[in-house]
LUMPA-596985 format. One record per residue (C-alpha): residue number from 0; residue in three letters; x, y, z. Coordinates in steps of 0.2 Angstrom, whole numbers, plus 5000, padded with zeros to 4 digits. Each point is the difference from the previous one (the first is absolute). Layout:
# LUMPA-596985
REC    k    r     u     v     w
REC  NUM  Ala     X     Y     Z
...
//
This chain:
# LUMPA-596985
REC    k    r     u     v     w
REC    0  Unk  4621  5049  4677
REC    1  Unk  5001  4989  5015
REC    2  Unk  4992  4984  5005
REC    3  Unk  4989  5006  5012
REC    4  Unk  4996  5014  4991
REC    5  Unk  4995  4989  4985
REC    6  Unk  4988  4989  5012
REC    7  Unk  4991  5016  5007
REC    8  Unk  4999  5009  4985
REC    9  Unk  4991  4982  4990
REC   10  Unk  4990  4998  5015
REC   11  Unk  4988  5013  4995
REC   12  Unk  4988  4996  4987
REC   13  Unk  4982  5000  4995
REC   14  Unk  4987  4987  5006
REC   15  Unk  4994  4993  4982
REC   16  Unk  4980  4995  5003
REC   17  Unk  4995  4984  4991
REC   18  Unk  4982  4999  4998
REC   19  Unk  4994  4984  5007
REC   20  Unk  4991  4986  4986
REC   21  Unk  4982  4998  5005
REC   22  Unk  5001  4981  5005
REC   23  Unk  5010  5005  5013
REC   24  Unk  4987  5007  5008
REC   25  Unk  4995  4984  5010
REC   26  Unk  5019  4996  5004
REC   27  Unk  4999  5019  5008
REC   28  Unk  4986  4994  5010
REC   29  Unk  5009  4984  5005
REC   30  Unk  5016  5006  5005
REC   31  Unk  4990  5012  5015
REC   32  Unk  4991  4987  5006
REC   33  Unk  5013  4997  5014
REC   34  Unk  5000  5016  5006
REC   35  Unk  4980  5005  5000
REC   36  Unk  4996  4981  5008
REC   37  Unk  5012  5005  5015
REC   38  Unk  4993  5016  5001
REC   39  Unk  4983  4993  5000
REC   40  Unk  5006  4988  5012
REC   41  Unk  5005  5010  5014
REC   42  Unk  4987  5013  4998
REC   43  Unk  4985  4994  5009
REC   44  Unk  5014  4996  5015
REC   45  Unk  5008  5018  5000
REC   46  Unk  4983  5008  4999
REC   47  Unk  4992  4987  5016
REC   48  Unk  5016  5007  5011
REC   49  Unk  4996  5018  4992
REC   50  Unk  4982  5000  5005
REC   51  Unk  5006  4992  5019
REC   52  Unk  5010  5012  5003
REC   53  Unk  4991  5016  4993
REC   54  Unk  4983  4995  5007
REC   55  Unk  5008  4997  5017
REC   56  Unk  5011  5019  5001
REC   57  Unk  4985  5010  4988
REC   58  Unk  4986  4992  5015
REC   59  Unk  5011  5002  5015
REC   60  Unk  5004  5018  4994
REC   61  Unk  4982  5004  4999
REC   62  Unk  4995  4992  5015
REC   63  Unk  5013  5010  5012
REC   64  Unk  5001  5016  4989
REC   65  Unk  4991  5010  5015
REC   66  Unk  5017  4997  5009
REC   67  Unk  5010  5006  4987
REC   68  Unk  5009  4983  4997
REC   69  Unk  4990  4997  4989
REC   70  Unk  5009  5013  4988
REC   71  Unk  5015  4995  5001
REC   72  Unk  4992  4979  4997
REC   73  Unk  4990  5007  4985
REC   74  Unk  5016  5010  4993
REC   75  Unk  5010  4982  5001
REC   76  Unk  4986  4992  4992
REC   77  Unk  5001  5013  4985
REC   78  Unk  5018  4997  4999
REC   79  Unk  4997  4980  5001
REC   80  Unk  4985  5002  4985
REC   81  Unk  5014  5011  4988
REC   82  Unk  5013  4987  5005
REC   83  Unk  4989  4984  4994
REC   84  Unk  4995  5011  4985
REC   85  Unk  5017  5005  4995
REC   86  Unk  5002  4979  5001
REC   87  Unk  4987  4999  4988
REC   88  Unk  5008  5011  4988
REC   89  Unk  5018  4990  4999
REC   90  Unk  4990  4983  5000
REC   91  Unk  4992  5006  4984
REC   92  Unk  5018  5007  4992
REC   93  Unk  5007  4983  5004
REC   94  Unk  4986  4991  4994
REC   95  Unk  5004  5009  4981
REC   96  Unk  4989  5015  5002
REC   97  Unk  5002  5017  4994
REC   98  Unk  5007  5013  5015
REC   99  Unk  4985  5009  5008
REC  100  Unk  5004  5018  5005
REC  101  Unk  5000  5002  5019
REC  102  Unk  4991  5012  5008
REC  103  Unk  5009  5016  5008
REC  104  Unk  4997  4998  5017
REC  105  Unk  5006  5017  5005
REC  106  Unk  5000  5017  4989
REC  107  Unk  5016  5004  4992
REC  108  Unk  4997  5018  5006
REC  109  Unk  5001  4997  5019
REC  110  Unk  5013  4996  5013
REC  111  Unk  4999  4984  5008
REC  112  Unk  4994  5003  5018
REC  113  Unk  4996  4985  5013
REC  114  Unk  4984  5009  5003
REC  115  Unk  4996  5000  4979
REC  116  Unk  5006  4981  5000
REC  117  Unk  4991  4994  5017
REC  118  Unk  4982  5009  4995
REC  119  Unk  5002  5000  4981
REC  120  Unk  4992  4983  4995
REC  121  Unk  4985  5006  5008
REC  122  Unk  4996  5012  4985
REC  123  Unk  5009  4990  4986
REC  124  Unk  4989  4990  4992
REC  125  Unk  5013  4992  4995
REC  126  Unk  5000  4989  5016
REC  127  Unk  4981  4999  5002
REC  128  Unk  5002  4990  4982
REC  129  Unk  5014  4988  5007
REC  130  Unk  4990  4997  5016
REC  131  Unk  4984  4996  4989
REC  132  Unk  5009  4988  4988
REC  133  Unk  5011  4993  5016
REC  134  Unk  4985  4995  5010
REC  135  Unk  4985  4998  4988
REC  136  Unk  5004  4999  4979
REC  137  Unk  5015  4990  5001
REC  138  Unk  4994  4984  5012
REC  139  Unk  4984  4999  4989
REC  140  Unk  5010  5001  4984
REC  141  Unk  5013  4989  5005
REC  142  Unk  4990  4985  5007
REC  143  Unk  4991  5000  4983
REC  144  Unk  5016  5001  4990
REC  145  Unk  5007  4988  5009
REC  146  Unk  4989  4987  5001
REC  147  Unk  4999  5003  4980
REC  148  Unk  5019  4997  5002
REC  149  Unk  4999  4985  5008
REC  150  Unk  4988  4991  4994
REC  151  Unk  5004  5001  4982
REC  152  Unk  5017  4995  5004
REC  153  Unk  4994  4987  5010
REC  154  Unk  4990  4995  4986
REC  155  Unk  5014  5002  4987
REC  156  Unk  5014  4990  5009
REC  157  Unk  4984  4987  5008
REC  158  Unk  4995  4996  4980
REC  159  Unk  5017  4998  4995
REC  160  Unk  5007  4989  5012
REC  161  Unk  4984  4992  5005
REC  162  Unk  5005  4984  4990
REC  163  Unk  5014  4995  5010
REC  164  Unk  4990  5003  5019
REC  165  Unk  4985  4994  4995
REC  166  Unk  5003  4982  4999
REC  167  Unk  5005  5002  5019
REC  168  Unk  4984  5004  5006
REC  169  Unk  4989  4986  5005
REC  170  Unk  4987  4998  4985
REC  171  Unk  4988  4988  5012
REC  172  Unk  4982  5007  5002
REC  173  Unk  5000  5014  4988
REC  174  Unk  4983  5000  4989
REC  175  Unk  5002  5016  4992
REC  176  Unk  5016  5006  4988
REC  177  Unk  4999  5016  4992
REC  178  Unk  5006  4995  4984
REC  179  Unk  4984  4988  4999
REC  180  Unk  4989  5014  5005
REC  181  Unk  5004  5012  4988
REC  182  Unk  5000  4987  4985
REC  183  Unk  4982  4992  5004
REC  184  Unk  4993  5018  5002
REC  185  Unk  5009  5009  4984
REC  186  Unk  4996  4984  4991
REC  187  Unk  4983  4994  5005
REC  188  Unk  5005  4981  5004
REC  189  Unk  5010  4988  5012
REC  190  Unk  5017  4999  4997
REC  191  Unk  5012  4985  5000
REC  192  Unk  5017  5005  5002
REC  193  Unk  5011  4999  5016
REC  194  Unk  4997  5015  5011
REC  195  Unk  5015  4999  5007
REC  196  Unk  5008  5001  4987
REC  197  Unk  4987  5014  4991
REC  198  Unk  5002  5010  5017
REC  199  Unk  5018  4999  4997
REC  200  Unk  4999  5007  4982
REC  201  Unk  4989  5014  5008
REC  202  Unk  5010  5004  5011
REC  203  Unk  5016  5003  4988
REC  204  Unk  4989  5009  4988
REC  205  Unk  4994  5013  5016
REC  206  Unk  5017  5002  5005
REC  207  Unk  5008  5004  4982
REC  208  Unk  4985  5014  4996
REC  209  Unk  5002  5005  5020
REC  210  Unk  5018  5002  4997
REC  211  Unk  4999  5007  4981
REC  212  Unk  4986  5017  5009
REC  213  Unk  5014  5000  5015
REC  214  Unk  5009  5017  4993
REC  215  Unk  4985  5006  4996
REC  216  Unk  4994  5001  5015
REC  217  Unk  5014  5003  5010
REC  218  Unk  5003  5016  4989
REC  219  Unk  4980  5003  5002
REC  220  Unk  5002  5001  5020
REC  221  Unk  5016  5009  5000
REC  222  Unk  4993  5013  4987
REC  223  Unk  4983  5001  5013
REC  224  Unk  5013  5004  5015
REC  225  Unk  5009  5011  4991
REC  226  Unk  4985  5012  4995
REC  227  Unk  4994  5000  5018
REC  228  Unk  5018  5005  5005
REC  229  Unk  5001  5013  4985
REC  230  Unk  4983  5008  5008
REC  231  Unk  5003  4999  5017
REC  232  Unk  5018  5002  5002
REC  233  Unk  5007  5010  4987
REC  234  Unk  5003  5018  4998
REC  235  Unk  4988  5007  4997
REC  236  Unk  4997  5012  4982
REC  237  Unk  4998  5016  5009
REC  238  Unk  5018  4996  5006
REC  239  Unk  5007  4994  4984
REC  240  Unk  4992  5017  4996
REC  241  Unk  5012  5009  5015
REC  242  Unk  5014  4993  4996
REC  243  Unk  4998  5003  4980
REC  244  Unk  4999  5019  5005
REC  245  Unk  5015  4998  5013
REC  246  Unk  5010  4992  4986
REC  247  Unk  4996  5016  4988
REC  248  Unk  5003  5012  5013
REC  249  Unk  5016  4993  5003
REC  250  Unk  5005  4998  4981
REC  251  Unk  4995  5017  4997
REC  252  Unk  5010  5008  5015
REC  253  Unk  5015  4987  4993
REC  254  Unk  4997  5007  4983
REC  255  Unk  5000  5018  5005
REC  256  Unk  5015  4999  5010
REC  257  Unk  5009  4992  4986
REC  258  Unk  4996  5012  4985
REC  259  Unk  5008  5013  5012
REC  260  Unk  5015  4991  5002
REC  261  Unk  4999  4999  4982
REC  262  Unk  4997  5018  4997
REC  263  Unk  5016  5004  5014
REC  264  Unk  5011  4987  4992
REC  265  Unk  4996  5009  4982
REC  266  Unk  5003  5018  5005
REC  267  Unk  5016  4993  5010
REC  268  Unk  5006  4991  4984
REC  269  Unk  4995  5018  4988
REC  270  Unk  5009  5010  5014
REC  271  Unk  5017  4989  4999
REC  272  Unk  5000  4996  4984
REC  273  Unk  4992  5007  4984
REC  274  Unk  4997  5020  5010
REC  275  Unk  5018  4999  5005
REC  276  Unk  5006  4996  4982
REC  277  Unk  4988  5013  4994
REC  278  Unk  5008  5013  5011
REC  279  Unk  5018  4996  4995
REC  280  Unk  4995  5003  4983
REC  281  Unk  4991  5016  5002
REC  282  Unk  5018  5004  5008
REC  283  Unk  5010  4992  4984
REC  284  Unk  4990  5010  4986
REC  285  Unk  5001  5015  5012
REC  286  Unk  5017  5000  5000
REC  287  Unk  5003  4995  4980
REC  288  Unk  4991  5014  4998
REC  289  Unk  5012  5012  5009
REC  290  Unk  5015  4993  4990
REC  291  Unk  4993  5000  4984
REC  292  Unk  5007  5015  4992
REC  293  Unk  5017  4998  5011
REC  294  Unk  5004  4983  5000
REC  295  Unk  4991  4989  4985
REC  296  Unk  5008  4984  5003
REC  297  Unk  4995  5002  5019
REC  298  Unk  4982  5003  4997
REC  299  Unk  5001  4984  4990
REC  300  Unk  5007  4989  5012
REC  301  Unk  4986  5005  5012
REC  302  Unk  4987  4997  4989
REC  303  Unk  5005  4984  4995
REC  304  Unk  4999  4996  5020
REC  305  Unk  4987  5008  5001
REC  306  Unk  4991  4990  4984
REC  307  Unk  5004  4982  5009
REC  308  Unk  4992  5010  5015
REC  309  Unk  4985  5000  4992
REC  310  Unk  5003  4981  4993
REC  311  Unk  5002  4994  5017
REC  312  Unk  4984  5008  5008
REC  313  Unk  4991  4996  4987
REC  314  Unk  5005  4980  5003
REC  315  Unk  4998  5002  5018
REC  316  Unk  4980  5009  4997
REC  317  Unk  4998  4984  4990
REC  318  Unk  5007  4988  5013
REC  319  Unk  4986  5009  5011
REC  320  Unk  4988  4999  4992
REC  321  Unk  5001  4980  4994
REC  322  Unk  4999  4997  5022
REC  323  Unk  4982  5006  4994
REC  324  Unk  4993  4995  4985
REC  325  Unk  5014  4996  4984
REC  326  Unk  4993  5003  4982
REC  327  Unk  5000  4979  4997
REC  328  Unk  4988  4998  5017
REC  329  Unk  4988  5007  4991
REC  330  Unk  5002  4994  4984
REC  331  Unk  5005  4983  5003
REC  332  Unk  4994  4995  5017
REC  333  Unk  5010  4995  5016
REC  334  Unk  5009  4985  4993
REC  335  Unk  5008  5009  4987
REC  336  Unk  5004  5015  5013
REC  337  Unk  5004  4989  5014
REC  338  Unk  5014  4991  4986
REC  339  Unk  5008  5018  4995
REC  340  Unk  5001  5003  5020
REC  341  Unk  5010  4984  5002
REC  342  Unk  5011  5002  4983
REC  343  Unk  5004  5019  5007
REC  344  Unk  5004  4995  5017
REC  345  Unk  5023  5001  5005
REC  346  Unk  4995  4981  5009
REC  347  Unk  4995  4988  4989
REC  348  Unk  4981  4994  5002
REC  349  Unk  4990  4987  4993
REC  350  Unk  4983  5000  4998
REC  351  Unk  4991  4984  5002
REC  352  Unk  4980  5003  4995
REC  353  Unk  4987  4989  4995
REC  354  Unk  4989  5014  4993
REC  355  Unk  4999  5004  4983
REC  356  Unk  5009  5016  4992
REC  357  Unk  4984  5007  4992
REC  358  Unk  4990  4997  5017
REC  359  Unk  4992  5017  5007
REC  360  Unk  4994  5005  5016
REC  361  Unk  4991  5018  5006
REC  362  Unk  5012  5013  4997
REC  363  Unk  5000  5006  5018
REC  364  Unk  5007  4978  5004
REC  365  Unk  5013  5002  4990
REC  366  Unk  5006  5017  5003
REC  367  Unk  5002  4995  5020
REC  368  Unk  5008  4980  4995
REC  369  Unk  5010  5010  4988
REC  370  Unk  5005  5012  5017
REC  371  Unk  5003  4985  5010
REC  372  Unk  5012  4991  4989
REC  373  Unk  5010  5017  4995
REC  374  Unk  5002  5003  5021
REC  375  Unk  5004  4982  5002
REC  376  Unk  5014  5001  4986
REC  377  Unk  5005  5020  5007
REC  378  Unk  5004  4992  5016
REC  379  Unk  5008  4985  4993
REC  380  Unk  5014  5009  4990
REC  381  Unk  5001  5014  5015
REC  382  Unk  5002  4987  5016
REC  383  Unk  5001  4984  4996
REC  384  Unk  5019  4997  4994
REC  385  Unk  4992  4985  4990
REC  386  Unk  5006  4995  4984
REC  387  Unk  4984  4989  4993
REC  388  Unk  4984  4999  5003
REC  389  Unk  4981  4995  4994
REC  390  Unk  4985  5006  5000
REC  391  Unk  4985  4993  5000
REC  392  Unk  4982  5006  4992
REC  393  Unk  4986  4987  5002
REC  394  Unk  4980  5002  4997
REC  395  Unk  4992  4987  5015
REC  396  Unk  4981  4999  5005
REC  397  Unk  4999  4995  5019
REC  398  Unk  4987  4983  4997
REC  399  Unk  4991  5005  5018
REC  400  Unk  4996  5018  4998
REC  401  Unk  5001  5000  4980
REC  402  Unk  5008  5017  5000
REC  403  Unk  5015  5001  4987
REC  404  Unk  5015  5007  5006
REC  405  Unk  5016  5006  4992
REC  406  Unk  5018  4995  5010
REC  407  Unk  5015  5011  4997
REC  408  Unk  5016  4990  5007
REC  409  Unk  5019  5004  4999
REC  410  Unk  5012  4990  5008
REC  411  Unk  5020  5001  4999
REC  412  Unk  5015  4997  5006
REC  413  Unk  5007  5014  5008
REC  414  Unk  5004  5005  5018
REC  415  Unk  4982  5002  5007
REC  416  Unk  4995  5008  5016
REC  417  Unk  4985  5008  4990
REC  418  Unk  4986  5007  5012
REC  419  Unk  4985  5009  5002
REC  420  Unk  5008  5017  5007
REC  421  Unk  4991  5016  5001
REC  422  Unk  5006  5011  4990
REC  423  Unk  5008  4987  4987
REC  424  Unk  4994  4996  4983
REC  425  Unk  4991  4982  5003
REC  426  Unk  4991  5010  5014
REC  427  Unk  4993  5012  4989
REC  428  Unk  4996  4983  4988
REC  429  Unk  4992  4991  5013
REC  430  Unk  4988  5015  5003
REC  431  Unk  4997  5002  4980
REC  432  Unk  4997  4980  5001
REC  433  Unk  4987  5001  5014
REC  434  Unk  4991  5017  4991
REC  435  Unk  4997  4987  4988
REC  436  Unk  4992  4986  5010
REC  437  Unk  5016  4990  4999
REC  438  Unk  5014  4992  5010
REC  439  Unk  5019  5005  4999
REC  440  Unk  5013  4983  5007
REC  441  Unk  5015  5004  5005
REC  442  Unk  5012  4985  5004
REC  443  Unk  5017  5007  4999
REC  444  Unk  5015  4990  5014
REC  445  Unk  5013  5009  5004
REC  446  Unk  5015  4993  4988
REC  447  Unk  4985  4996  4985
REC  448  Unk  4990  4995  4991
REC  449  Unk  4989  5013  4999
REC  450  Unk  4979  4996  4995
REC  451  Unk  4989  5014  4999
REC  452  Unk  4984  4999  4992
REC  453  Unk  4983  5009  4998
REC  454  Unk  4983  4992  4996
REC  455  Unk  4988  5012  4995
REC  456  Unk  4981  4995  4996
REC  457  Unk  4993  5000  4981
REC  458  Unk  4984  5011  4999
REC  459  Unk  4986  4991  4991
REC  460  Unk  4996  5004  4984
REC  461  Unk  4988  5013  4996
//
């Protein structure tokens, strides 16, 4: 196997999750700091330019809407509103937040017209939301968060440096230190020590609890912004729910037009293979028959052709049906099967899995993974002119969505060139693969390697 081929087939491998120890939890918090204090930092001055410039388009809109001008300064000013809201939204991902599902501006359904994309914000909701948080929740939230910003850093990085500035302020005429305040009132009594020196202590005490609350409440104000941006510019359920029933529609209409293609490929495969054997002996006992009395040793040469007839049809039913669901799938689960396929197949394949041989998924999973990796090695041995290659069989749980997937790759060294072509066999997969919910890859340059894989959701259990 070549070089190249050695680096692109090692560079697919699982992510391995490492659960995080529990007094890391404040270093987590630490290490976002950055990040959420210049967020915070710049949002009270993006949202001041925001509310200029909405208030100034959304009032002069309404104020000359009787000349019709007014449309066209309102339909900017919704435009404006999404743009500064769309800001908000990356701000937050930058700033370490989970990604907030954006709205669908415009149904999936319709074509895009200038007349639909002129007039439609004024009957999206969407818009009037961005305008509201643009000109009116956004200032108010963000002067509060940002004076909270301030101020505790101010205080923070104040406490902790305080004793090196504050011997350069001019100490003449000052009756009243803190420090000496808080001691006679806590303790009831008049207090002796140097003040300057007892504000000083103060001050570094202030700074180090100041600083030690910082990620706190960095994360606090970030967390505050990001639900206001969850409930005002996400997507909203009843579209989640849309999309949810787009998504099935389309698996099912993927999954329908696959099981045909399955159905066409098998009576294709019965009609050249097994049904013409069959024929031919029909024909050879026939013909044995008619020569039994006149020539003995002739009827027993065609029966014996006809005998390895029956051998070979019989090996070619039982090459069918394992491209379905072999004996050991069901006995043993997909591993085991998923090893048989590779030790069957003319190209050597290695399997690489980190999922135990006794691990069981719903039989309907495993049947269709099975599918996926018999078609992958079919193809391989029929159009690949490879001589290695490896596949790949990894259980991975996505850590946003929590939704367990399982990946199917094979990758070799042959010619490539490999494409999604109608009428070709990783067509038909890729519509089995998206019947399922999944994602068929195809990364196949013309002189090799060749990597297709499939990831294919796990159902929950039960």
């Amino acid at each position: 196997m070549s070089t190249e081929t050695s680096a692109t087939l090692d560079g697919v491998t699982s992510i391995q999750h490492i659960p995080a120890r529990a007094g890391s939890n404040y270093g987590s918090l630490w290490r976002g700091v950055p990040r959420e204090l210049g967020f915070l930092v710049l949002t009270m001055p993006i949202a001041i330019v925001g509310l200029s410039v909405l208030q100034s388009l959304f009032w002069t809109g309404v104020g000359t809407i009787v000349i019709y001008v007014g449309l066209f300064i309102l339909i900017g000013a919704f435009y404006t509103a999404r743009g500064f809201g769309t800001l908000e939204l990356v701000r937050l991902r930058w700033a370490g937040r989970p990604s907030i599902t954006r709205p669908q501006w415009e149904a999936a359904d319709k074509p895009r017209t200038f007349w639909r994309a002129a007039f439609g914000p004024f009957i999206n909701g969407h818009y009037w939301l961005y305008l509201l948080h643009t000109m009116i929740v956004n200032p108010i939230v963000s002067i509060v968060s940002w004076s909270i910003t301030i101020a505790w850093t101010a205080t923070a990085l104040g406490g902790l440096t305080g004793w090196i500035w504050d011997r350069f302020i001019p100490q003449q005429g000052q009756s009243v230190f803190l420090s000496k305040v808080i001691v006679d009132w806590a303790f009831n009594t008049q207090s002796t020590f140097d003040p300057v020196v007892g504000d000083q202590v103060l001050y570094i005490i202030l700074g180090m609890l100041f600083a030690a609350t910082l990620p706190f409440v960095t994360r606090g104000l970030t967390l505050m912004h990001q639900a206001i941006a969850a409930g005002m510019l996400g997507a909203w359920r009843s579209e989640a729910l849309q999309r949810e029933v787009a998504d099935l529609s389309a698996s099912r209409g993927a999954a329908v037009v696959a099981e045909d293609q399955a159905l066409r490929r098998l009576e294709r495969d019965l009609h050249d293979g097994p049904q013409q054997r069959l024929i031919r002996l029909q024909m050879d006992i026939a013909s044995a028959e008619r020569k039994l009395d006149a020539d003995p040793d002739g009827a027993r040469a065609i029966l014996a052709e006809a005998g390895q007839q029956a051998r070979d049809t019989l090996e070619e039913l039982r090459a069918l049906s394992r491209g379905f669901a072999p004996p050991i799938l069901q006995d043993r689960g997909l591993v085991s099967a998923v090893e048989s396929l590779a030790a069957r197949s003319p190209i050597p394949i290695t399997l690489e899995t980190d999922i135990a041989a006794g691990t069981r998924f719903s039989p309907e999973l495993e049947r269709s993974v099975y599918f996926v990796a018999a078609e992958l090695a079919s193809n391989l041995a029929k159009h690949s002119e490879a001589t290695a290659a490896r596949l790949f069989l990894d259980l991975r749980t996505d850590p946003q969505t929590g939704v367990a997937w399982l990946d199917v790759w094979l990758t070799d060294n042959g010619r490539g060139g490999a494409s999604l072509v109608d009428g070709h066999g990783l067509r038909g997969l890729d519509e089995r693969v998206r019947g399922l919910r999944g994602e068929l890859v195809v990364d196949s340059p013309e002189g090799g390697p060749t990597r297709v894989g499939a990831r294919i959701p796990v159902p929950p259990a039960g």
